[in-house]
TORLOLO-761988 format. One record per residue (C-alpha): residue in three letters; x, y, z. Coordinates in steps of 0.05 Angstrom, whole numbers, padded with zeros to 5 digits, always signed. Layout:
N
AlaXYZ...
***
This chain:
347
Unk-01391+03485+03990Unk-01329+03481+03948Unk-01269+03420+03969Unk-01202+03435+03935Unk-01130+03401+03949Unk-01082+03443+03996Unk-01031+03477+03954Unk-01009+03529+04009Unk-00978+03490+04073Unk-00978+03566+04098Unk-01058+03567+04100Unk-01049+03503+04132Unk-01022+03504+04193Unk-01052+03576+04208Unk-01118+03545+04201Unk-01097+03485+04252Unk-01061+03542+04299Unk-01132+03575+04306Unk-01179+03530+04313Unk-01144+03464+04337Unk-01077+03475+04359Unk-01052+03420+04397Unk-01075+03378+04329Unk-01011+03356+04298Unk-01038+03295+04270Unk-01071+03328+04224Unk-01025+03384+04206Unk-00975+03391+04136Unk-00910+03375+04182Unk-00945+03303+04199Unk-00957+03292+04131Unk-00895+03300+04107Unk-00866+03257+04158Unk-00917+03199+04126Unk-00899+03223+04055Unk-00819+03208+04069Unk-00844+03143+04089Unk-00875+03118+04025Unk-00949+03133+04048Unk-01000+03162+04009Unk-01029+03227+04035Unk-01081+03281+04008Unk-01102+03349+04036Unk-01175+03378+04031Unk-01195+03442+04052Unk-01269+03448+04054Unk-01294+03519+04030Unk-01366+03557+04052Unk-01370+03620+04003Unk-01301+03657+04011Unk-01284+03637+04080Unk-01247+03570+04094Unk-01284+03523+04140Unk-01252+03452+04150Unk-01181+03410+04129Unk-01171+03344+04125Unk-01109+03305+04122Unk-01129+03234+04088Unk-01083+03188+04090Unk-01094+03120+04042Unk-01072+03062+04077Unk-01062+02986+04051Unk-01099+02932+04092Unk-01070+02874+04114Unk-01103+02821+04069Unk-01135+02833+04003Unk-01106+02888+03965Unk-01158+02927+03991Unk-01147+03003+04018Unk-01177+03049+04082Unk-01170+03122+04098Unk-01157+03153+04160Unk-01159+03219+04197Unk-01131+03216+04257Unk-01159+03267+04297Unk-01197+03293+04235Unk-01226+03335+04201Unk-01206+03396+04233Unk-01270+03452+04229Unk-01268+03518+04240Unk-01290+03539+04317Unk-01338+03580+04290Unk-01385+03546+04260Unk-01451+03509+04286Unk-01459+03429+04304Unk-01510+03427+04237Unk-01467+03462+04195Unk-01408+03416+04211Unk-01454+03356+04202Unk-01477+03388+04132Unk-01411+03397+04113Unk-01380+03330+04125Unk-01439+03292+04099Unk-01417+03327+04031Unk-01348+03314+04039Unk-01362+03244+04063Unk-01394+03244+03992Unk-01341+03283+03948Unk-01297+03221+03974Unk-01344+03167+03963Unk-01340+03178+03883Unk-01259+03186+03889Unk-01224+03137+03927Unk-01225+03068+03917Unk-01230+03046+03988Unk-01266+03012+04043Unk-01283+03057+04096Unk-01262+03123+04125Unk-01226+03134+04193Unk-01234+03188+04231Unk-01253+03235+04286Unk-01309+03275+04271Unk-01341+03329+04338Unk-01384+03292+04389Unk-01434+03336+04367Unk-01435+03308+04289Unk-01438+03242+04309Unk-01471+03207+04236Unk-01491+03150+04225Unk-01475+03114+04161Unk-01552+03098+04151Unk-01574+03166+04155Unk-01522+03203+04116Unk-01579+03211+04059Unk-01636+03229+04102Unk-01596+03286+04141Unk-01602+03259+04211Unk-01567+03290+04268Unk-01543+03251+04323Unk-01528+03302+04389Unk-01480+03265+04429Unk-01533+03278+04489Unk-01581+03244+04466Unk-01538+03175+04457Unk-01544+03129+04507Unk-01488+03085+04547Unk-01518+03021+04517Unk-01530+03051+04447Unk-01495+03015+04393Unk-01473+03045+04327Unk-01490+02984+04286Unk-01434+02993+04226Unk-01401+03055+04257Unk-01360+03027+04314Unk-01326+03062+04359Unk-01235+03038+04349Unk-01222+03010+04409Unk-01147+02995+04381Unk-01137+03049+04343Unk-01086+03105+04344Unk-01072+03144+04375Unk-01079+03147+04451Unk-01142+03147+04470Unk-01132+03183+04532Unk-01064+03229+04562Unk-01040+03266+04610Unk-01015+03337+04614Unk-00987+03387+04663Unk-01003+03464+04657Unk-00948+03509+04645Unk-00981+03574+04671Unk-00968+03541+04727Unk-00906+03566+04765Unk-00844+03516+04770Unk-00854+03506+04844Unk-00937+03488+04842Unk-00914+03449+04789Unk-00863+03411+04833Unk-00918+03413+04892Unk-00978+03370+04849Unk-00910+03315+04836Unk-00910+03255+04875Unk-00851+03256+04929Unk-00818+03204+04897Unk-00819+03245+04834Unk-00785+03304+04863Unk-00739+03253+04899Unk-00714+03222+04830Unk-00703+03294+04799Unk-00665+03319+04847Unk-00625+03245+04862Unk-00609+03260+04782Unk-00577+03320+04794Unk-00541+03301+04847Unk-00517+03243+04813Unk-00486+03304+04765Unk-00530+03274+04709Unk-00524+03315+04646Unk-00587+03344+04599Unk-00570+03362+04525Unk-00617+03375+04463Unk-00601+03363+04393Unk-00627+03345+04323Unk-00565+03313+04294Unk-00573+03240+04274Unk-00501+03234+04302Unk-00540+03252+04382Unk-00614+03206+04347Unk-00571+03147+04335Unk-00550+03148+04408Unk-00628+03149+04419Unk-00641+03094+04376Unk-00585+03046+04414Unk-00622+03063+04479Unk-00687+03048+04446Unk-00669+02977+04421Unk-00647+02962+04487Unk-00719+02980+04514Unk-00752+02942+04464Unk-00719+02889+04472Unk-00732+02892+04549Unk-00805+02913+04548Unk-00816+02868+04487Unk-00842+02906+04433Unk-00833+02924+04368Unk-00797+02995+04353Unk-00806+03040+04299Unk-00753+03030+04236Unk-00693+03084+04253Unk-00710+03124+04195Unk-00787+03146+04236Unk-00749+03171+04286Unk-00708+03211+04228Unk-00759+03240+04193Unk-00792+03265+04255Unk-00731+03301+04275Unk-00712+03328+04200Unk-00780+03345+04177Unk-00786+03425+04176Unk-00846+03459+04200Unk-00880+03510+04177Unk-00874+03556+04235Unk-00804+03549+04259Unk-00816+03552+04340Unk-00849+03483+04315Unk-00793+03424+04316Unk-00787+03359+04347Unk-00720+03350+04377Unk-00680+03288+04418Unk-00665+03295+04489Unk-00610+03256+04511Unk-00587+03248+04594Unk-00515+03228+04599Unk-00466+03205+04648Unk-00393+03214+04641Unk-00409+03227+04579Unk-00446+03168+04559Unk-00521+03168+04539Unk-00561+03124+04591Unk-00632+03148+04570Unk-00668+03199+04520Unk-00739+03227+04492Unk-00753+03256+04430Unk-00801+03324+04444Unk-00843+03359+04395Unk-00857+03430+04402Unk-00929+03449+04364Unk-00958+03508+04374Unk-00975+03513+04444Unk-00962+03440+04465Unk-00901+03400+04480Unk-00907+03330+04467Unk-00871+03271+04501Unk-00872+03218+04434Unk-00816+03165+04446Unk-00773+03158+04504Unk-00714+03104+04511Unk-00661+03075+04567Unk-00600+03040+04583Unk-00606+02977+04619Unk-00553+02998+04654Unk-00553+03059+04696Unk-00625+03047+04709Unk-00617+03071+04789Unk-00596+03140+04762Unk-00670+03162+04756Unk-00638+03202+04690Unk-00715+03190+04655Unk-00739+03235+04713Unk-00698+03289+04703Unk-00704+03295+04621Unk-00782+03303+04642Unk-00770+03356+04687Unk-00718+03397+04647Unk-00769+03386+04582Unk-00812+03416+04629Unk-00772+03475+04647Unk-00753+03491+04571Unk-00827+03489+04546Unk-00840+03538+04601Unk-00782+03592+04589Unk-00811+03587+04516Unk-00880+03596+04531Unk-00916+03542+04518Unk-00983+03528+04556Unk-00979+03462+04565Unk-00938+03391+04563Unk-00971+03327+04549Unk-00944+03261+04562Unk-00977+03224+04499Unk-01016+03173+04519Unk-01029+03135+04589Unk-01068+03066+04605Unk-01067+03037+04672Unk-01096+02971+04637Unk-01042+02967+04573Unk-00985+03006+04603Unk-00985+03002+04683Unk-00924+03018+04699Unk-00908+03072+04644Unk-00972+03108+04663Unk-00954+03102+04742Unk-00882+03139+04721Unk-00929+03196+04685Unk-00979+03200+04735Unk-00919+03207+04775Unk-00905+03287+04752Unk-00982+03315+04770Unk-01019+03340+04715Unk-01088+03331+04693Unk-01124+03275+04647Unk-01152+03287+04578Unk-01190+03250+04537Unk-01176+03249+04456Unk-01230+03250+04415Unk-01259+03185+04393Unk-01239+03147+04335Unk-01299+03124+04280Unk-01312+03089+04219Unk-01362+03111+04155Unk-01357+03056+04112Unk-01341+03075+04033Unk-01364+03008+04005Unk-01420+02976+04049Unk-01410+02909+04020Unk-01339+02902+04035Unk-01338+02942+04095Unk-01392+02885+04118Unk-01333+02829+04100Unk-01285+02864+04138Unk-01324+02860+04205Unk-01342+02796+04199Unk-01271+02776+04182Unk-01246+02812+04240Unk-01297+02793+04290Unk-01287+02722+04276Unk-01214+02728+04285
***
């Protein structure tokens, strides 16, 4: 096996196009986007003879208290779909050690197959855990499983093969109602990737946070989502705005990768609210995906416990559930890995 640092974004994100390519979190474009933002981020690829085999976006990420550091893969390592279960396992139990000797941190985040499930204790001895063979009531000891973590841990998405009216048939009828209330209402659908049209977004978004009481991203996120280049150039993330006499009363900002659309942020007015305007940027998202050929659109995240009534909206246009794979930890440095559980398990 042979690990080098990425030097060709090219090899990339043709590697993440053919073997995982709904998997932006781990791609070069994503990295970027956390590079503009002052975070520290590293690309392996992981090598078998000639033939590439596995990348992995690391990103090195300061903990709250301490001083101390983590990494994390969201969604990673990506591995080739080629290759076996054992080899997989083989291959990140050398990678997880490649990274032991290098970074000064405390653990390792990330989503590794639910067939190379490893624990920490038998990294050395070359034990395979098959995710068949783990019970419901088995617990991982020091590798927990992120409850909290990022991303969503489940989503749901609607088929594009499908054609525009089977698509509108699996809605709910108040969903088709709202869409076409919208466009009676003569409300109107542009795209853009100005910061002039984002800034609009970012007004609307205030007002939401402000009324669903959380805490938004800095304005500058939202910037270097929408002015980060991709390698492929069908790939982009764009803002969606709905307006009314010319006014923005809600908007979405849509990223286009690979085969998938993604729904990431969405925003509204508090006034205009009866419009049903959110409605109708869904379906006309919808609409463009599909005359571009995308396969599918996911809405990015739903939980009936955390988010009730945002998940009722998306459950609202049809589509099927997904789960996301699992998020896990391999500790880097047992001792303070040990600290940090205790420390957060107490609080």
């Amino acid at each position: 096996m042979r690990i080098k640092g990425n030097t060709d974004p090219k090899i990339w994100e043709e590697f993440i196009a053919n073997n995982q390519s709904w998997n932006f979190l781990q791609s070069c474009w994503w990295g970027e986007v956390l590079k503009k933002e002052g975070k520290e981020v590293k690309r392996w690829e992981i090598w078998r003879g000639n033939k590439l085999q596995g990348v992995v976006l690391l990103e090195k990420k300061k903990m709250a208290r301490g001083g101390l550091f983590y990494l994390e893969s969201l969604w990673g390592p990506v591995w080739s779909g080629k290759l076996a279960g054992s080899i997989k396992s083989e291959l990140l139990r050398k990678f997880y050690s490649y990274i032991v000797k290098r970074e000064n941190s405390i653990f390792w985040r990330l989503s590794p197959p639910a067939s190379v499930l490893i624990s920490p204790r038998a990294l050395e001895s070359g034990y395979l855990m098959e995710a068949g063979n783990i019970e419901s009531s088995f617990s991982w000891d020091i590798f927990p499983t992120l409850a909290r973590t990022r991303p969503p841990k489940k989503t749901l998405f609607i088929e594009l093969s499908l054609s525009r009216e089977d698509i509108l048939a699996r809605m709910k009828p108040k969903t088709r109602y709202n869409i076409n209330l919208a466009k009676r209402k003569n409300i109107k659908i542009s795209w853009s990737k100005s910061e002039r049209e984002l800034r609009k977004f970012w007004k609307l978004n205030l007002d939401t946070s402000r009324r669903s009481k959380f805490n938004p991203h800095s304005f500058n996120h939202y910037l270097n989502i929408i002015k980060t280049r991709c390698i492929n150039p069908k790939n982009r993330a764009e803002v969606v705005l709905a307006k009314n006499g010319g006014k923005a009363i809600s908007a979405n900002i849509v990223l286009f990768f690979n085969e998938t659309v993604y729904y990431l942020h969405g925003a509204s007015s508090n006034e205009e609210r009866n419009s049903m305007s959110t409605y109708l940027l869904h379906w006309n998202a919808i609409e463009k995906a599909k005359n571009e050929g995308c396969e599918v659109y996911d809405f990015w995240g739903v939980d009936q416990n955390k988010w009730p009534g945002v998940t009722r909206f998306k459950e609202g246009f049809g589509g099927k559930h997904k789960e996301y794979p699992p998020i896990y930890e391999i500790p880097l440095n047992n001792v303070y890995y040990k600290l940090y559980r205790f420390y957060r398990t107490v609080r």
